[in-house]
C-alpha positions in Angstrom: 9.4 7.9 -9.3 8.4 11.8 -8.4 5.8 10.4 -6.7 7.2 7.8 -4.5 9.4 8.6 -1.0 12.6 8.2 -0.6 12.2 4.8 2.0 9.5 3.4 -0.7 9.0 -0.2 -0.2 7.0 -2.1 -2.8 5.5 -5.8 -1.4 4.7 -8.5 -4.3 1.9 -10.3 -4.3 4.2 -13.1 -2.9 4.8 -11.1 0.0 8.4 -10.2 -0.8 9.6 -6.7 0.1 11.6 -4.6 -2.2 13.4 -1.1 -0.8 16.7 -0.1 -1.3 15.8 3.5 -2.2 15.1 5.2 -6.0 17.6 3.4 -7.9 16.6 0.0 -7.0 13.0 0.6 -7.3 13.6 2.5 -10.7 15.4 -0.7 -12.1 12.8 -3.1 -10.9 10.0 -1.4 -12.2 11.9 -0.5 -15.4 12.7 -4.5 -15.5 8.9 -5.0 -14.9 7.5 -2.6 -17.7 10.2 -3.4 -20.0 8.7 -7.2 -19.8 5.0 -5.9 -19.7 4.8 -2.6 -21.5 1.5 -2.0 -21.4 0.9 -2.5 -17.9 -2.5 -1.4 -16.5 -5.1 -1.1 -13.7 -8.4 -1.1 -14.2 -10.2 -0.1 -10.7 -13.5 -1.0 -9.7 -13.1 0.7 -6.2 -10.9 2.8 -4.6 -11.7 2.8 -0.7 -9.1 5.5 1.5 -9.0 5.8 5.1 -6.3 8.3 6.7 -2.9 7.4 4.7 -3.9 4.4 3.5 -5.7 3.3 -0.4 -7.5 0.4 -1.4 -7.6 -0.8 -4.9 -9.8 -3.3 -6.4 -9.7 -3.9 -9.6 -8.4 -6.0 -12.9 -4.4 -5.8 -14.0 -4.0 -6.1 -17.6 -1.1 -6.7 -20.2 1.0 -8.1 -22.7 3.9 -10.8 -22.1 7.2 -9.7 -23.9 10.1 -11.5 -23.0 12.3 -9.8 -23.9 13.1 -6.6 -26.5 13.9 -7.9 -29.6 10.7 -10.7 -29.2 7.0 -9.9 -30.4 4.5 -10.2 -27.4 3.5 -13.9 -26.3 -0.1 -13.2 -25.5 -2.3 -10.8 -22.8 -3.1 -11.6 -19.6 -5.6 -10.6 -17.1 -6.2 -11.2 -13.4 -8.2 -9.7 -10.6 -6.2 -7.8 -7.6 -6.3 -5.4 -4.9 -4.0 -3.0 -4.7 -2.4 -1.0 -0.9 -1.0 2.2 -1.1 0.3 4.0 2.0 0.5 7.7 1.3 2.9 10.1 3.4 3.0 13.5 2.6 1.2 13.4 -0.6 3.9 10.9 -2.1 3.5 6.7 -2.1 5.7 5.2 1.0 4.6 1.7 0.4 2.5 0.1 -2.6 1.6 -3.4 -1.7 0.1 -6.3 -4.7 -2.4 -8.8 -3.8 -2.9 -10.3 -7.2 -2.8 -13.8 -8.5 0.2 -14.2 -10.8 -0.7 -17.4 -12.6 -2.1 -16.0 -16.1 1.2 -14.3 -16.8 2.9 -17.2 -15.7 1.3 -19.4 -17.9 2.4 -17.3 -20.5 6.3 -17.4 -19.5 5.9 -21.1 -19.3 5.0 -21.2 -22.9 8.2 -18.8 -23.7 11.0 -21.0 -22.0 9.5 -24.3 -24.1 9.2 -21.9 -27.0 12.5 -21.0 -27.1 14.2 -24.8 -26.7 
């Protein structure tokens, strides 16, 4: 969170747009590691150009549901990854990634549990 601004806006790899300040953005990506702990980037490149970052790369992790629930499996996917960088702190972070393979895995969860 230290290293985000105060206006962050983080874009999904759906294109949705998610500001609101540090609170909001503390709770979604607390909601986002709590379901995928383990959460990581593996880059391949990393291309800057004035404020902006490129990452290409592979996103990793396990799918856990929720807390009191073993993992349901690892995922991997390729992505890219945009950062906009003012003042030495992130003002936007952008995902191009495709979502399926952790989808998959959530899919499996809801017929799991009925």
């Amino acid at each position: 969170m230290q290293l985000m601004t105060n206006d962050h806006v983080l874009i999904d790899s759906l294109g949705h747009r998610l500001s609101g300040g540090p609170g909001a953005l503390r709770a979604a990506w607390a909601g986002y590691f709590g379901m995928v702990p383990d959460y990581q980037i593996k880059a391949k490149a990393i291309f800057a150009q004035g404020n902006s970052v490129i990452i290409v790369g592979v996103a990793s992790g396990c799918y856990l549901p929720s807390t009191n629930m073993e993992s349901l499996g690892t995922w991997e996917t390729p992505g890219a990854w945009r950062a906009v960088v003012r003042r030495g702190r992130v003002a936007e972070w952008q995902v191009y990634a495709d979502n399926e393979p952790i989808r998959e895995l959530m899919r499996h969860a809801s017929t799991r549990r009925v």
